[in-house]
N, C-alpha and C positions, 0 to 999 in steps of 0.2 A: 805627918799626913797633910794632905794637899786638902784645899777648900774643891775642886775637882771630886775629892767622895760629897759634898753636900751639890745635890742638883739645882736644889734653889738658894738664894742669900735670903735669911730671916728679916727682915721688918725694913728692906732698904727694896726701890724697886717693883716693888709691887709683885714679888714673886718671879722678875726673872730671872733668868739664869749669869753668873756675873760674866760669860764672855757678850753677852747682851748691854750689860750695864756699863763695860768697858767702852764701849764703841765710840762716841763720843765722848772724850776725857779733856777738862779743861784744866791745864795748869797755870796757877794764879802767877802774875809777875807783873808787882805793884809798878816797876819802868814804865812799863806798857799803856798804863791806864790813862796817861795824861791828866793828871787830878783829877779823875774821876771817884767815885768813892766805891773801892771792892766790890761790894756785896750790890749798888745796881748794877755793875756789869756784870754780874754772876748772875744775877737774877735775869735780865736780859738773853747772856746766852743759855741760859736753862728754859726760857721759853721759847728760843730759835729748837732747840733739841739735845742739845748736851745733857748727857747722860751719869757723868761723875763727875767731880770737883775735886782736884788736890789740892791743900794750900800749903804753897812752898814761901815759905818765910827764913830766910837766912840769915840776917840782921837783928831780926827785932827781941828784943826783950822779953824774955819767959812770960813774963805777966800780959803784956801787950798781942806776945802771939796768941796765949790764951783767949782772951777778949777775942780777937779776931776769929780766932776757930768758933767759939761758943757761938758769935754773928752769924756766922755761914751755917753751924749743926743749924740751929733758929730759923733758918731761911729755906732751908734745904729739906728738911725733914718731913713737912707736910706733903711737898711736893715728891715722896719719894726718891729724891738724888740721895745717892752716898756723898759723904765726904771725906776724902783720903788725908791724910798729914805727913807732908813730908818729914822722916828723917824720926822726928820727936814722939817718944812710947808715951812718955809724960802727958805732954800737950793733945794726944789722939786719946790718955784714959781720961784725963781734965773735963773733953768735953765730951765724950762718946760717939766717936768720929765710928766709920761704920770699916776703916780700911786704913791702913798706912803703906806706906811706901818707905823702905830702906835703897841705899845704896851699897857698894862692895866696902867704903871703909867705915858703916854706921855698925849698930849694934848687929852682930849675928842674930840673921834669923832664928835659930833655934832660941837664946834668950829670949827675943822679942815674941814668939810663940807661947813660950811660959807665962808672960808676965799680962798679954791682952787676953778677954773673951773670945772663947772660941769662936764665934760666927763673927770677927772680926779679921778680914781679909788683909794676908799680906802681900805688896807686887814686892820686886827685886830687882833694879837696874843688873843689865848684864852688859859688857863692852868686852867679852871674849868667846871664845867657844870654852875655854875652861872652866867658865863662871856658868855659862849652860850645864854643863855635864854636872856641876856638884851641885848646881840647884835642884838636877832631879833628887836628890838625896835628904833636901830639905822640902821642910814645911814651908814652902814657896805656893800662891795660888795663881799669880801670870806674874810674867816677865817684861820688866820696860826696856825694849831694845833702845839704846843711848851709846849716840847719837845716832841716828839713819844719815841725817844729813847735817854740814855744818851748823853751826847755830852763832847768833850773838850772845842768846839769853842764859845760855849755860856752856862753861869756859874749860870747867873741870873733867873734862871727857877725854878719852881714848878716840880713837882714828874711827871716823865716821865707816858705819856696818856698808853704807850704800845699799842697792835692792839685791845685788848677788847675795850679801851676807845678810840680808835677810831673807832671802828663801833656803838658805845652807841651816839656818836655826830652826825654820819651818820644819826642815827634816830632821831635825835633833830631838826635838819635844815636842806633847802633844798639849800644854800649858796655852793657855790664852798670852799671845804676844802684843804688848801696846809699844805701836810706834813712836818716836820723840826725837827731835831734832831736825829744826827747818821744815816740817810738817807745814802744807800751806794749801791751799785749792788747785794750785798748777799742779802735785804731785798728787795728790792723794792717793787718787785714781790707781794710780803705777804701785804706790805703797800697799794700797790692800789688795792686789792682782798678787805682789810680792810673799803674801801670806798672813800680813796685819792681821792681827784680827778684833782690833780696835786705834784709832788715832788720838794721840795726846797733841792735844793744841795748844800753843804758850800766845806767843805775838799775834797768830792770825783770827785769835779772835779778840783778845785783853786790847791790841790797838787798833781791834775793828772802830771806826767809826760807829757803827750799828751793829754791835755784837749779837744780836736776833735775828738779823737777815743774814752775818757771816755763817752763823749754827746751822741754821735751814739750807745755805749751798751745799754744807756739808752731807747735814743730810740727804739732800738730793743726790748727793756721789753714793751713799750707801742704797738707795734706792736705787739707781740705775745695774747695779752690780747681784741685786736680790733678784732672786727669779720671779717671777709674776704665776 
């Protein structure tokens, strides 16, 4: 069963709905930061308008990722953001993250279903139309189309969807779809015309200068696109 039967997400968001919560999705990517320290840039773009937090940690040490996630749940919790965990069942029960994120070669969703809280959201990278089709089958609640566009900050991906192969997915599933890859202010625009139906952002906001006024352009792109 899909998070799609629950209308609202319990205790993250303030009661909206999670293609709501998806819209603006920061994904962490300590390159990016410039020595800055994680959680004020998260917090920054959480006051520009970002709407969910992954943190993708690849490197770090079980115990160190821990610490890191506990920081951000801490940070984020008051302020109604989710917090997603890439990859890690452990590290998302550790600190009571509201959401994780799997790829096609992490643990099967259906495990990963068993083992979290139910009113804890799973997305699912997708880089085929075959991995669409079997997602319907799974306890999947959105879909991270990867790559839309080239990227530096993630290497391990399949042949970029471009905006054709994401509107060909728009017509496969009725799933909340979060964009990723090369995600930037010059496209956005084009990507949620394409049928996004939320943007995951790595570089264009982690090496914003001013990760609060990068949030807020964005948000302006969603607002231009909202009917009045």
């Amino acid at each position: 069963m899909s998070v799609m039967r629950r209308a609202v997400l319990s205790g993250v968001g303030q009661g909206l709905k999670l293609p709501d919560v998806l819209r603006l999705y920061l994904v962490t990517d300590q390159a990016s930061l410039g020595g800055r320290p994680l959680t004020d840039v998260v917090l920054a773009a959480v006051h520009g308008g970002v709407s969910c937090v992954q943190l993708r940690e690849k490197n770090l040490p079980t115990r160190d990722f821990v610490a890191q996630a506990c920081a951000l749940q801490a940070l984020l919790t008051p302020l109604g953001v989710p917090l997603v965990i890439n990859d890690r069942i452990d590290v998302a029960l550790a600190c009571g993250a509201q959401g994780v994120h799997l790829g096609q070669s992490d643990m099967p969703v259906e495990q990963a279903r068993q083992m979290l809280p139910p009113d804890v959201f799973i997305g699912l990278s997708v880089e085929s139309v075959d991995d669409v089709l079997r997602a319907a089958r799974q306890p999947v609640d959105y879909l991270g189309v990867s790559p839309v566009y080239p990227t530096p900050t993630k290497t391990d991906t399949a042949a970029p969807w471009g905006l054709a192969g994401l509107r060909q997915l728009r017509g496969l599933t009725g799933l909340p779809l979060v964009a990723i890859g090369g995600i930037h202010l010059g496209n956005a625009h084009e990507v949620l015309r394409a049928g996004a139906s939320g943007l995951a952002v790595v570089s264009a906001l982690c090496a914003a200068a001013d990760p609060c006024a990068a949030a807020r352009s964005f948000q302006a792109i969603f607002s231009e696109l909202t009917p009045s």
